[in-house]
Each structure stands twice: as structure tokens, then as C-alpha cells.
C-alpha positions as CSV (number, residue, x, y, z in Angstrom):
1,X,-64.3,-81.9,-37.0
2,X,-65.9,-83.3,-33.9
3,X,-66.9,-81.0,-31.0
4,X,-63.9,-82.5,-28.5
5,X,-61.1,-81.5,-31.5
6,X,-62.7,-78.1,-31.2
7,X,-62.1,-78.1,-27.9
8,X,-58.5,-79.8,-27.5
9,X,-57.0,-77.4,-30.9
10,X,-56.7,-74.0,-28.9
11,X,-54.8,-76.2,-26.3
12,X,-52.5,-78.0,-28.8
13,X,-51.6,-74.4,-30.8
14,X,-50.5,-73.7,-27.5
15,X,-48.1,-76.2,-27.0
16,X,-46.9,-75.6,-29.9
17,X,-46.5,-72.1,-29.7
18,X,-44.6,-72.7,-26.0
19,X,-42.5,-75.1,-27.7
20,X,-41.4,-73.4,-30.4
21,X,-40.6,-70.0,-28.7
22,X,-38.4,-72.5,-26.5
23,X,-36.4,-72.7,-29.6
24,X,-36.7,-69.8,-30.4
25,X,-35.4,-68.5,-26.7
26,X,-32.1,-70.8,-27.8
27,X,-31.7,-70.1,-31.1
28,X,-30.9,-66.4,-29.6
29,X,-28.8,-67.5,-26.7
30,X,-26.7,-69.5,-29.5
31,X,-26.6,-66.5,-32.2
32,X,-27.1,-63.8,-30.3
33,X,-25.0,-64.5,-26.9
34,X,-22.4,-66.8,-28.4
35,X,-23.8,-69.4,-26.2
36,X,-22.6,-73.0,-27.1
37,X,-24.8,-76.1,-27.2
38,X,-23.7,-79.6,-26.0
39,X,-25.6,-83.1,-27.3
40,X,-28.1,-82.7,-24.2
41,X,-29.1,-79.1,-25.5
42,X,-29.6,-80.1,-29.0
43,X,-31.6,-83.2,-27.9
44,X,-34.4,-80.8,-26.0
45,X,-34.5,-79.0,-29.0
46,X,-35.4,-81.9,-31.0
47,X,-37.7,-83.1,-28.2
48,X,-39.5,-79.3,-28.4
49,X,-39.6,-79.2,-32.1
50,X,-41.0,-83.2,-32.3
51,X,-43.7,-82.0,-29.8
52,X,-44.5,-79.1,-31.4
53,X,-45.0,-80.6,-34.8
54,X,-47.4,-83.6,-33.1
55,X,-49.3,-80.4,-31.8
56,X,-49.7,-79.0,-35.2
57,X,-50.6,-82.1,-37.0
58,X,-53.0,-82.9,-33.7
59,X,-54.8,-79.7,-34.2
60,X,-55.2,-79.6,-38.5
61,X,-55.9,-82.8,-38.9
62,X,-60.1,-83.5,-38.5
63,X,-59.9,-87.6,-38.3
64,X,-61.9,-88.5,-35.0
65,X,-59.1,-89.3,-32.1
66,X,-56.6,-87.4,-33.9
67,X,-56.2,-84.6,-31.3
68,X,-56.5,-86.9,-28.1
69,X,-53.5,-88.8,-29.9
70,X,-51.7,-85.6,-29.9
71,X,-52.5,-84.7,-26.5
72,X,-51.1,-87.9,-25.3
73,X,-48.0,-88.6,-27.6
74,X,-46.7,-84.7,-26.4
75,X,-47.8,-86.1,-22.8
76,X,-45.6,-88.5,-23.1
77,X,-42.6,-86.4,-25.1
78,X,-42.7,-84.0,-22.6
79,X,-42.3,-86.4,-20.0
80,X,-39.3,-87.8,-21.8
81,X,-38.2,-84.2,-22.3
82,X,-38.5,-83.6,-18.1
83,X,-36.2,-86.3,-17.9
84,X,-33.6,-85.1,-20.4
85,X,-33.6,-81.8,-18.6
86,X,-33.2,-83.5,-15.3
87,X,-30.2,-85.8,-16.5
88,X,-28.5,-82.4,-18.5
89,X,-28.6,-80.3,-15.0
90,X,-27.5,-82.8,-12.2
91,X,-25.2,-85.2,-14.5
92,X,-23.9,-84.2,-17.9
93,X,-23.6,-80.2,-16.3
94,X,-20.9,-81.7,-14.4
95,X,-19.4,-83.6,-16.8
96,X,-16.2,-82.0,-18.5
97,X,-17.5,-83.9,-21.9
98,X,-20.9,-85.1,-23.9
99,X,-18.9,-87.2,-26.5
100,X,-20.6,-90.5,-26.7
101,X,-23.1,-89.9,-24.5
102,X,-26.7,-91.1,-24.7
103,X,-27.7,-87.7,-26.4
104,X,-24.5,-87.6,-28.5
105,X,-25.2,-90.8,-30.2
106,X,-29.1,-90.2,-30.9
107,X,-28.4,-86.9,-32.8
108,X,-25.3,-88.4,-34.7
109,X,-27.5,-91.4,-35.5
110,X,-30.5,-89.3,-36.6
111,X,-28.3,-87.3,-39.3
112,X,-29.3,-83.8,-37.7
113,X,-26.5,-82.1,-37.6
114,X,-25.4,-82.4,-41.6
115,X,-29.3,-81.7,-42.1
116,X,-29.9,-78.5,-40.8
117,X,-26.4,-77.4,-38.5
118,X,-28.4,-74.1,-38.0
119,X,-30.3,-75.8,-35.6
120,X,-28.9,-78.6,-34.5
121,X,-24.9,-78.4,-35.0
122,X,-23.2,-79.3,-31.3
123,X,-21.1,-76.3,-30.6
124,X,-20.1,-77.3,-27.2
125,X,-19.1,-79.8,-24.0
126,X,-21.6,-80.2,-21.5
127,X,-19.3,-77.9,-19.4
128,X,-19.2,-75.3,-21.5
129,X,-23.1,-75.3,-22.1
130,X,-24.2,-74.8,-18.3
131,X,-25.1,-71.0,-19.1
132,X,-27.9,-69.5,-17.2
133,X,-30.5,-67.0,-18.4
134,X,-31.5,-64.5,-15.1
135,X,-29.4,-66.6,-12.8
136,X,-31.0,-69.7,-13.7
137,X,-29.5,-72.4,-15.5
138,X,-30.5,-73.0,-19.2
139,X,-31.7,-77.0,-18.7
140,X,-34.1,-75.8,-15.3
141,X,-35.8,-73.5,-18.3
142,X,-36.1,-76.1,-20.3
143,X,-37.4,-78.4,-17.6
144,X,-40.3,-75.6,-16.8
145,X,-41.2,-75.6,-20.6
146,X,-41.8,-79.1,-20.7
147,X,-43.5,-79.1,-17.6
148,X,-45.6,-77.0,-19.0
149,X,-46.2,-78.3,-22.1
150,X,-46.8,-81.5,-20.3
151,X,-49.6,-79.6,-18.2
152,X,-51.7,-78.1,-21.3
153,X,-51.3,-82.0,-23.2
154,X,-52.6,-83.3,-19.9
155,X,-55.5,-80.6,-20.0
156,X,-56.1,-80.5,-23.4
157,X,-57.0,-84.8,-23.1
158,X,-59.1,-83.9,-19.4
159,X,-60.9,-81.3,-20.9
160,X,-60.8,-82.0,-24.9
């Protein structure tokens, strides 16, 4: 492994990590707290989990460029994710329903709900998925996490 994939992997694992506790922080809300994801919710989670994995394969994998790829592709993913989190809270939060909805039909057309429904089952409207965790809503959480995992891919390609 080169010196700069030394120096990018702590930053990647970290992503990673944030990302996945995300999902982990929803997994509980749904299980624990009977609270309902809608298409939009579902499609962060995917975003998270694709990031994460990028992360991971970013950080094992010793081919020169490998990490800086990884740095940039969950640059880019959590941009994508900032958006998703900005359409879920000032759109589809208001909306009374998710059905066919950009999110509905990129979840139905990747198959994940008959895959693994654990995870990525859609439970509920749009409506009935604008919960809040400490008085904040759930998608401005998710909007800070990809912020933030935007920041460390950002630092991990300045400083890698």
C-alpha cells in the first residue's frame, strides 16, 4: 500500500463507521419506536449503506488510486444523499403520499425490498414518516450525516 492509502484509510473507516451507525440509529427508531419508513427514508439508507461499502472497499483494497477513488465516489454520494435529505424535508414531508415518487420507483426497481425487507421494506407515507429524534426531524439528521460524511471524503482526498 502506498503512503497516501495509509493516510486516506483511517479517514474512510470513518465514514464508514458514521454511515453505518446512521443505519444503525434507524434501524432502532423503526424496531425499537415503531417508527415507519417512507421510499425517501429507505433511499438514504441505501445511499448510507452504498457509501459505506465504497469506504470499506476504498480502505482494503492496496491498488494505487483506489482510496482517492473512494474518497471521491462517497464525495459525490453524499452529495446526492444532501440532496435526497433536502427534497424528503421541504417536499415529500408535506406530501400525504410517496407512491410513485422518484424514490419509490428506484427501490421497487432495484429489488430491495423482497431482498432484505429488514432493511429496506417501506412501512410508511411520507406523512407518516416525518418523526423527529430530540425535536429535530429525522431527514435534517440525515442531512448532517451526509454532510459529514461528505466533509471526511473531502478531507480524506485534501489530505490523503
Amino acid at each position: 500500500m502506498g503512503v497516501a492509502n495509509w493516510n486516506a484509510r483511517p479517514w474512510l473507516l470513518a465514514i464508514a463507521a458514521l454511515c453505518l451507525a446512521g443505519v444503525a440509529v434507524a434501524l432502532t427508531g423503526q424496531y425499537v419506536f415503531d417508527m415507519r419508513p417512507c421510499p425517501w427514508c429507505i433511499l438514504q439508507r441505501v445511499t448510507f449503506i452504498v457509501i459505506a461499502l465504497v469506504c470499506l472497499i476504498g480502505a482494503a483494497v492496496p491498488a494505487p488510486g483506489a482510496w482517492r477513488a473512494a474518497a471521491g465516489l462517497s464525495l459525490v454520494l453524499a452529495l446526492l444523499g444532501v440532496a435526497q435529505a433536502l427534497y424528503h424535508h421541504f417536499v415529500a414531508a408535506k406530501s400525504a403520499s410517496c407512491n410513485l415518487t422518484l424514490a419509490d420507483k428506484i427501490i421497487t426497481a432495484l429489488g430491495l425490498e423482497s431482498l432484505v425487507p429488514s432493511l429496506f421494506q417501506v412501512t410508511g407515507s411520507c406523512a407518516e414518516a416525518a418523526t423527529s429524534m430530540l425535536g429535530i426531524p429525522f431527514e435534517i439528521w440525515s442531512l448532517a450525516l451526509f454532510f459529514a460524511a461528505g466533509a471526511l471524503a473531502l478531507r480524506a482526498l485534501i489530505r490523503g
